[in-house]
SEVEX-558924 format. One record per residue (C-alpha): y, x, z; residue in one letter; residue number from 1. Coordinates in pm, 1 decimal. Each point is the difference from the previous one (the first is absolute). Layout:
@py->Y; px->X; pz->Z; code->A; pos->NUM .
...
END
This chain:
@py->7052.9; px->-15632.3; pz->1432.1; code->X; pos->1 .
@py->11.1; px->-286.1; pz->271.4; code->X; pos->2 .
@py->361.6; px->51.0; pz->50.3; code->X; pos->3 .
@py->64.7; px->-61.0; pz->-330.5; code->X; pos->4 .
@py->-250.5; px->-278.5; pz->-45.8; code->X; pos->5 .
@py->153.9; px->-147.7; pz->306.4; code->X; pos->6 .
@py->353.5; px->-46.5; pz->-231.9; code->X; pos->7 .
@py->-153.0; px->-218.4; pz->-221.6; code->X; pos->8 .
@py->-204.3; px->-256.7; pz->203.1; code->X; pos->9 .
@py->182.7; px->-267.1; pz->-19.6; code->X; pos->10 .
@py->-283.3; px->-230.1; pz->36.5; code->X; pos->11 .
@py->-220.9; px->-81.5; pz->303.5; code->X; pos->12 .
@py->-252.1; px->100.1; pz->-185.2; code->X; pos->13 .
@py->84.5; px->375.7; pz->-109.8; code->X; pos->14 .
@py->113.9; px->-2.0; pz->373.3; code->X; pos->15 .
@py->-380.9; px->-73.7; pz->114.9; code->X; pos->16 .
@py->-134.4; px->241.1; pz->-245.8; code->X; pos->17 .
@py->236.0; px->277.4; pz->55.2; code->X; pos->18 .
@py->-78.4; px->-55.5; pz->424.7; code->X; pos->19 .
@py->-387.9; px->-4.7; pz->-103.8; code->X; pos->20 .
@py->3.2; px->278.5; pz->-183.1; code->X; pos->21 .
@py->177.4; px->198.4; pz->254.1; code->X; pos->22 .
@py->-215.2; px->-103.6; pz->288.6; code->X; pos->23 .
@py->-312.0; px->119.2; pz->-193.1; code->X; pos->24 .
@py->131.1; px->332.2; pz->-39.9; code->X; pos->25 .
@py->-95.7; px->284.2; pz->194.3; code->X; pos->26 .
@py->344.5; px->231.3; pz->-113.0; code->X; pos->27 .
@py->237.5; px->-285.4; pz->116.5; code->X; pos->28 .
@py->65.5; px->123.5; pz->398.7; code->X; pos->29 .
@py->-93.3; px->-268.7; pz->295.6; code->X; pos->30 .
@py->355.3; px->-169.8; pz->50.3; code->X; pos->31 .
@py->17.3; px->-70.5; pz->-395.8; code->X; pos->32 .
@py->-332.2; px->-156.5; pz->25.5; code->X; pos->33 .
@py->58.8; px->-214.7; pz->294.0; code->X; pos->34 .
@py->337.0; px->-118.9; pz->-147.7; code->X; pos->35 .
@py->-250.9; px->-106.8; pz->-332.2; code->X; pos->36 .
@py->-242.7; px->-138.0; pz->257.9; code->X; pos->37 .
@py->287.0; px->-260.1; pz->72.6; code->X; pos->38 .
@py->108.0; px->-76.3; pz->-313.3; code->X; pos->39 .
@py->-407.4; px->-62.3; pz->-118.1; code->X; pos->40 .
@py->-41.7; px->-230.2; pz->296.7; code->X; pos->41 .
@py->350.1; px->-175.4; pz->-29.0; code->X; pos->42 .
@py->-151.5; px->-93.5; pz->-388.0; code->X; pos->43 .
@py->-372.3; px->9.4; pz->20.3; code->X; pos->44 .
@py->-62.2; px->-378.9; pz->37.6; code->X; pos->45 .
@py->290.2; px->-121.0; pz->-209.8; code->X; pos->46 .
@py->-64.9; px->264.1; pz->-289.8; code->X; pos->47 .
@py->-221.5; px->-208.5; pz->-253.0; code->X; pos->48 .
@py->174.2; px->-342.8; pz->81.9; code->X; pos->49 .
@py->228.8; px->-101.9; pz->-321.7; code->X; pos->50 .
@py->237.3; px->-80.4; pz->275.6; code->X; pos->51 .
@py->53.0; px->107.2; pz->329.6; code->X; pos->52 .
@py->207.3; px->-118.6; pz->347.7; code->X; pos->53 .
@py->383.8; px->171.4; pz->-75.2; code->X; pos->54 .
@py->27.0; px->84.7; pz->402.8; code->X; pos->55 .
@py->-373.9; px->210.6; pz->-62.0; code->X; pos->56 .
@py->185.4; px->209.7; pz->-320.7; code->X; pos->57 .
@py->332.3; px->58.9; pz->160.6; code->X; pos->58 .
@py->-221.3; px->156.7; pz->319.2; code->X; pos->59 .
@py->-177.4; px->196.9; pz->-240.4; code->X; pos->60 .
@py->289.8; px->122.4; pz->-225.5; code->X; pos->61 .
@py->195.1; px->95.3; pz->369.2; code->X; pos->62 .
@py->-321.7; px->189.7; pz->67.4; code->X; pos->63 .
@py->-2.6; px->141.7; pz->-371.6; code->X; pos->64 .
@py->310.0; px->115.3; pz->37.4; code->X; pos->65 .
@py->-76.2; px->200.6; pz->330.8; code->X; pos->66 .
@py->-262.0; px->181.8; pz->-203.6; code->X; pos->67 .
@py->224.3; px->113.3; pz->-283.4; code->X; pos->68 .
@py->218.5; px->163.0; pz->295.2; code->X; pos->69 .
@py->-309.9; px->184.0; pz->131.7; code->X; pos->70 .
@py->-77.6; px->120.0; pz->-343.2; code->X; pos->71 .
@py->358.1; px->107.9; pz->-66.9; code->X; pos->72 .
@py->-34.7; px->185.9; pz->308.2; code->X; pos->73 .
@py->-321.6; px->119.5; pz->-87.7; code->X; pos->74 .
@py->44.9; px->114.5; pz->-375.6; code->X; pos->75 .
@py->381.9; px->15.9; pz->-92.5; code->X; pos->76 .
@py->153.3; px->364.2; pz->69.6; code->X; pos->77 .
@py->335.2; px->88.2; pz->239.5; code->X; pos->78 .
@py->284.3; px->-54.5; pz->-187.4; code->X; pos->79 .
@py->141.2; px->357.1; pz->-111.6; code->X; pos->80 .
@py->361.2; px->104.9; pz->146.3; code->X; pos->81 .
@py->202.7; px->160.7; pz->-233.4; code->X; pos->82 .
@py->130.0; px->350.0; pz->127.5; code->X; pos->83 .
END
Protein backbone atom coordinates (compact mmCIF):
# COMPACT_ATOMS: atom_id res chain seq x y z
CA UNK A 1 0.00 0.00 0.00
CA UNK A 2 2.72 2.72 0.88
CA UNK A 3 4.88 1.57 -1.87
CA UNK A 4 2.42 2.14 -4.18
CA UNK A 5 1.10 5.34 -2.67
CA UNK A 6 4.66 6.44 -2.63
CA UNK A 7 4.46 6.33 -6.88
CA UNK A 8 2.04 8.81 -7.00
CA UNK A 9 3.07 11.64 -4.60
CA UNK A 10 4.10 13.95 -6.62
CA UNK A 11 3.27 16.71 -4.35
CA UNK A 12 4.89 17.82 -1.05
CA UNK A 13 1.93 17.33 0.30
CA UNK A 14 0.99 13.51 -0.45
CA UNK A 15 4.77 13.23 0.47
CA UNK A 16 3.96 14.60 4.19
CA UNK A 17 0.91 12.53 4.43
CA UNK A 18 2.24 9.37 3.08
CA UNK A 19 5.58 9.94 5.82
CA UNK A 20 2.77 10.70 8.59
CA UNK A 21 0.90 8.00 8.03
CA UNK A 22 3.74 5.67 8.08
CA UNK A 23 5.28 7.00 11.23
CA UNK A 24 1.94 6.43 13.07
CA UNK A 25 1.88 2.94 12.22
CA UNK A 26 2.76 0.26 14.41
CA UNK A 27 3.23 -2.60 11.23
CA UNK A 28 5.73 -0.24 9.40
CA UNK A 29 9.35 -1.68 11.03
CA UNK A 30 11.74 1.06 12.94
CA UNK A 31 14.12 2.09 9.94
CA UNK A 32 10.87 2.85 7.69
CA UNK A 33 9.62 4.97 10.43
CA UNK A 34 12.69 6.90 11.12
CA UNK A 35 13.21 7.52 7.33
CA UNK A 36 9.23 9.10 7.64
CA UNK A 37 10.41 10.82 10.82
CA UNK A 38 12.74 12.85 8.38
CA UNK A 39 10.66 13.49 5.77
CA UNK A 40 7.70 14.86 8.55
CA UNK A 41 10.31 17.12 10.09
CA UNK A 42 11.98 18.23 6.72
CA UNK A 43 7.99 19.52 5.91
CA UNK A 44 6.32 20.08 9.20
CA UNK A 45 6.76 23.91 9.39
CA UNK A 46 6.52 24.64 5.69
CA UNK A 47 3.40 22.23 5.15
CA UNK A 48 0.36 24.74 5.46
CA UNK A 49 2.31 27.79 3.91
CA UNK A 50 0.78 28.47 0.20
CA UNK A 51 4.42 28.77 -0.54
CA UNK A 52 7.40 27.53 0.82
CA UNK A 53 11.56 28.24 0.65
CA UNK A 54 12.61 25.90 -2.76
CA UNK A 55 16.13 24.91 -0.83
CA UNK A 56 13.51 23.52 2.33
CA UNK A 57 11.42 21.21 -0.58
CA UNK A 58 14.39 20.00 -2.51
CA UNK A 59 15.87 18.77 1.21
CA UNK A 60 12.70 17.21 1.78
CA UNK A 61 12.05 15.55 -1.66
CA UNK A 62 16.09 14.17 -1.32
CA UNK A 63 14.87 12.85 2.02
CA UNK A 64 11.50 11.56 0.36
CA UNK A 65 13.22 9.87 -1.93
CA UNK A 66 15.47 7.94 0.67
CA UNK A 67 12.22 6.67 2.13
CA UNK A 68 10.76 5.23 -1.06
CA UNK A 69 14.20 3.17 -1.20
CA UNK A 70 13.60 1.87 2.36
CA UNK A 71 10.12 0.92 1.46
CA UNK A 72 11.19 -0.76 -1.78
CA UNK A 73 13.47 -2.61 0.33
CA UNK A 74 10.99 -3.19 2.79
CA UNK A 75 7.85 -4.30 0.67
CA UNK A 76 8.92 -5.11 -3.03
CA UNK A 77 9.87 -8.98 -3.47
CA UNK A 78 13.49 -10.50 -4.99
CA UNK A 79 13.34 -10.42 -8.43
CA UNK A 80 12.68 -14.15 -9.70
CA UNK A 81 15.61 -15.86 -11.89
CA UNK A 82 14.42 -17.74 -14.57
CA UNK A 83 15.77 -21.45 -14.55
Amino acid sequence: MWLEASKEAHSHRRMYALALDICGSDAAPPELRKAARKVVRALADVIELPIADAKVLAKASKKFAKLVVVLQNTYEEEPSIAA
